[in-house]
C-alpha positions as CSV (number, residue, x, y, z in Angstrom):
1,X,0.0,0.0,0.0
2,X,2.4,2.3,0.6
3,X,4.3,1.8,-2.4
4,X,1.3,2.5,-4.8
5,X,0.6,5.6,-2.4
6,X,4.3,7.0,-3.0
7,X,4.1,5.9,-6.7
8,X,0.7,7.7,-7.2
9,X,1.4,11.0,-5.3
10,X,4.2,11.2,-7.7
11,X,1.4,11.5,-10.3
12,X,-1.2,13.8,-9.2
13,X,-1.6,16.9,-10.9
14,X,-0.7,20.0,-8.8
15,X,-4.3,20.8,-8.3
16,X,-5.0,17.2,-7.4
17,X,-1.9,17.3,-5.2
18,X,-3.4,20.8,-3.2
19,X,-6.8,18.7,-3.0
20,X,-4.7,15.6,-1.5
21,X,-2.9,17.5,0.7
22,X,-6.1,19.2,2.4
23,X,-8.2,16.0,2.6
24,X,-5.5,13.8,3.9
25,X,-4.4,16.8,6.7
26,X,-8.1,16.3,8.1
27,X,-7.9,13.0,8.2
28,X,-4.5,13.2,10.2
29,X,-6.3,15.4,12.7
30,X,-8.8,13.3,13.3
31,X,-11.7,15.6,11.5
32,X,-15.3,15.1,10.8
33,X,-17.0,16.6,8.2
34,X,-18.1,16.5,5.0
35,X,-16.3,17.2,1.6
36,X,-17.4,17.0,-2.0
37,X,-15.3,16.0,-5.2
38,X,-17.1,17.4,-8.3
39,X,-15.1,16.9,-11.4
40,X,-16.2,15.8,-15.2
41,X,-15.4,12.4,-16.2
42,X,-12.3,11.5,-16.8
43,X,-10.1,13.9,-14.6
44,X,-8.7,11.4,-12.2
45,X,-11.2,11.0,-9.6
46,X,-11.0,7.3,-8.9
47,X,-7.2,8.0,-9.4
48,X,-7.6,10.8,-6.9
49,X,-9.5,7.8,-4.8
50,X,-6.6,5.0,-5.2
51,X,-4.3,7.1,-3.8
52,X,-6.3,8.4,-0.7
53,X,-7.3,4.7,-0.4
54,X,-3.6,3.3,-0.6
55,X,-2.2,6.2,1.7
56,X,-4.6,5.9,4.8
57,X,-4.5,2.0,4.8
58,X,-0.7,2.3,4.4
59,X,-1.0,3.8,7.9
60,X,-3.2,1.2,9.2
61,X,-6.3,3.1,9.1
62,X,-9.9,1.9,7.9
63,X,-10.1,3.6,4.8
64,X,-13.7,2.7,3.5
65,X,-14.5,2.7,-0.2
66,X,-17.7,2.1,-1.5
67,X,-19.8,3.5,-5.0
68,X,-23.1,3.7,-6.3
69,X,-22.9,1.0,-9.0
70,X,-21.4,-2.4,-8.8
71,X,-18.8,-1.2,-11.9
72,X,-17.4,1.8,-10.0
73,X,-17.0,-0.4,-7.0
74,X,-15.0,-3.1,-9.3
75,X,-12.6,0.6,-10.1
76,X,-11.7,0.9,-6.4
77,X,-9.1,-1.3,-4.0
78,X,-11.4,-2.8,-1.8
79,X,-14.6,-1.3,-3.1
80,X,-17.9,-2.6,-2.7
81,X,-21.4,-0.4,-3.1
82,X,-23.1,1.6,-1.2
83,X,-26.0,-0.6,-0.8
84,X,-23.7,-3.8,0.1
85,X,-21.5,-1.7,2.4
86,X,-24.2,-0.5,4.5
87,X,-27.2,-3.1,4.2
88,X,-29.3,-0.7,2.7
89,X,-33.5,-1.7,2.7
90,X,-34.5,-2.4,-0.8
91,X,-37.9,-0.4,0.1
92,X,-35.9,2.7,1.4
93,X,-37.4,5.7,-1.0
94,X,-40.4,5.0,0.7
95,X,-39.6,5.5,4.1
96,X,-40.0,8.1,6.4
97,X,-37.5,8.3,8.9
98,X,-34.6,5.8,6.6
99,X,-31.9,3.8,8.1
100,X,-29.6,1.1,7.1
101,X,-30.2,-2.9,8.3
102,X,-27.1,-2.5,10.7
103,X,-27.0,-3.9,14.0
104,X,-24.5,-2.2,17.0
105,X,-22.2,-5.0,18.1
106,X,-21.3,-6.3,14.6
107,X,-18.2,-6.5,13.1
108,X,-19.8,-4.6,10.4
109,X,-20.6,-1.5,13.3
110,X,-17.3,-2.2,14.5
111,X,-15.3,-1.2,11.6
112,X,-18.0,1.6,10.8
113,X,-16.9,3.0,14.6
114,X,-13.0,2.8,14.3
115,X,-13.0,4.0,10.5
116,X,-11.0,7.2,9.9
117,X,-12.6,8.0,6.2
118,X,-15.5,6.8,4.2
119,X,-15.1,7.3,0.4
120,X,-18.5,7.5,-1.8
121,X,-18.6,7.1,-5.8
122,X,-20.5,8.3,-8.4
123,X,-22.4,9.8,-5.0
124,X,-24.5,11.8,-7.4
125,X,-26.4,9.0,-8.7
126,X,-27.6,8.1,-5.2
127,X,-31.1,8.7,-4.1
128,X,-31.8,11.2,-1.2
129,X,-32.9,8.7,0.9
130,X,-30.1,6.0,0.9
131,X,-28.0,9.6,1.9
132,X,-30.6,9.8,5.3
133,X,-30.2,6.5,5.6
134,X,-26.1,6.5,6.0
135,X,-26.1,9.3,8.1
136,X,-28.7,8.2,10.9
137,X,-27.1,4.8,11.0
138,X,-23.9,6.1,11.3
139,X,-25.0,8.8,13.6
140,X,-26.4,5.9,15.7
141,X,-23.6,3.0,15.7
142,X,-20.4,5.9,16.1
143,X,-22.8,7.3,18.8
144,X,-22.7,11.3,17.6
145,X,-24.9,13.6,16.4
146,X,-22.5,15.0,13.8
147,X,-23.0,14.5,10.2
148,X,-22.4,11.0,9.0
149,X,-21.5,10.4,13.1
150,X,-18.3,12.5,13.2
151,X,-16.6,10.1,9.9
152,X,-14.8,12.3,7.5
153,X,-16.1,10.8,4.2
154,X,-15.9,12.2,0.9
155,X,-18.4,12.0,-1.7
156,X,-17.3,12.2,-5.2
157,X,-18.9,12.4,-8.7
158,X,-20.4,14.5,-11.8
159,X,-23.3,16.6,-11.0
160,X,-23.4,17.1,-15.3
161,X,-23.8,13.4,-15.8
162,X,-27.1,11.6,-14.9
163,X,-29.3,11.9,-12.1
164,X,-30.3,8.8,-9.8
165,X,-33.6,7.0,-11.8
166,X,-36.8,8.2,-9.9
167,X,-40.0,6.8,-10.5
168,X,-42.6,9.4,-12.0
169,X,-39.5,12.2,-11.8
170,X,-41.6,14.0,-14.4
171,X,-44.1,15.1,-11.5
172,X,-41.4,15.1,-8.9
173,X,-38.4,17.4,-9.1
174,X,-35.6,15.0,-9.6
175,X,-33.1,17.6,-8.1
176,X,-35.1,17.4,-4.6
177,X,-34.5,13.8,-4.7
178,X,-30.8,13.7,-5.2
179,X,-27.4,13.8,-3.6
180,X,-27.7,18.0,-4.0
181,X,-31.1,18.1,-1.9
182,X,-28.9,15.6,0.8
183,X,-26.1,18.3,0.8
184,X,-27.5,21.3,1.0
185,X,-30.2,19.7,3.9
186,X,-26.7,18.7,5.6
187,X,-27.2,19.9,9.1
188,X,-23.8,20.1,9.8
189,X,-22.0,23.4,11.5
190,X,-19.3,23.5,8.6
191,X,-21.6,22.0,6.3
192,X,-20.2,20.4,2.9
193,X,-16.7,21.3,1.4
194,X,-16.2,21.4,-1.9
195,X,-13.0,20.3,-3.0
């Protein structure tokens, strides 16, 4: 691991490498929060995610990776999806008060609680509701009230590429639905960075 994270800081681009620098310094100090990765296809964002990835585990810590579709979780070291990762009800849109099908006492919650980063995918194509559904499971099994229960994670993707598929979107406002109605509903102090 910590060969491929030399050998791929080496790489980044200097904006990249500004972008690295910040996310991994809050990491280091053991920050919460919320950050958000919005780039066009193709400009090195699961690059960007490898090397975040092979850094922090290179240290020992839990880096999580997960994405919204099974093929961008193939893309990343040790990547599985969002709904996999997190047990996520297949009924979910239609809940009121969403949460995840994970127990305290777990392993599963156990590695959630000594995490140090959570890393989402294509987050953009991700329903509102699986968001609410992260962050009050986490909020429960890390025992905080903070956004996502104090875990720095970072959410990445292209808001100009597709919205999540919502049934009868043409009465609802897709937009209200999305990953941008989660973010901006954050009801976090710093809310979300953009990166």
């Amino acid at each position: 691991q910590e060969r491929i994270a030399d050998a791929n800081v080496q790489k980044l681009s200097p904006e990249q490498s500004v972008i690295y620098n910040d996310f991994t310094q809050k990491i280091q100090n053991g920050q919460s929060g919320l950050c958000f990765l919005d780039a066009p296809g193709g400009c090195g964002k699961t690059f960007f995610i490898e090397t975040i990835l092979a850094s922090q585990r290179a240290k020992g810590r839990i880096a999580i990776a997960t994405a919204s579709t099974g093929l961008a979780a193939t893309l990343l070291p040790g990547g599985r999806t969002v709904h996999s990762t997190f047990k996520v009800p297949l009924n979910i849109i239609n809940s009121e008060t969403p949460s995840c099908s994970i127990k305290k006492g777990t392993a599963l919650s156990r590695v959630l609680q000594d995490a140090s980063v959570l890393i989402v995918d294509e987050a953009t194509l991700l329903h509102r509701k699986v968001i609410e559904a992260i962050d009050t499971t986490l909020k429960d099994i890390r025992s905080s009230s903070e956004v996502m229960g104090g875990l720095l994670t970072l959410r990445c993707g292209d808001f100009r590429q597709i919205l999540p598929v919502i049934r009868q979107a043409i009465y609802l406002s897709p937009k209200r639905l999305c990953l941008f109605a989660a973010v901006t509903r954050a009801p976090s102090p710093n809310g979300c960075v953009y990166l």
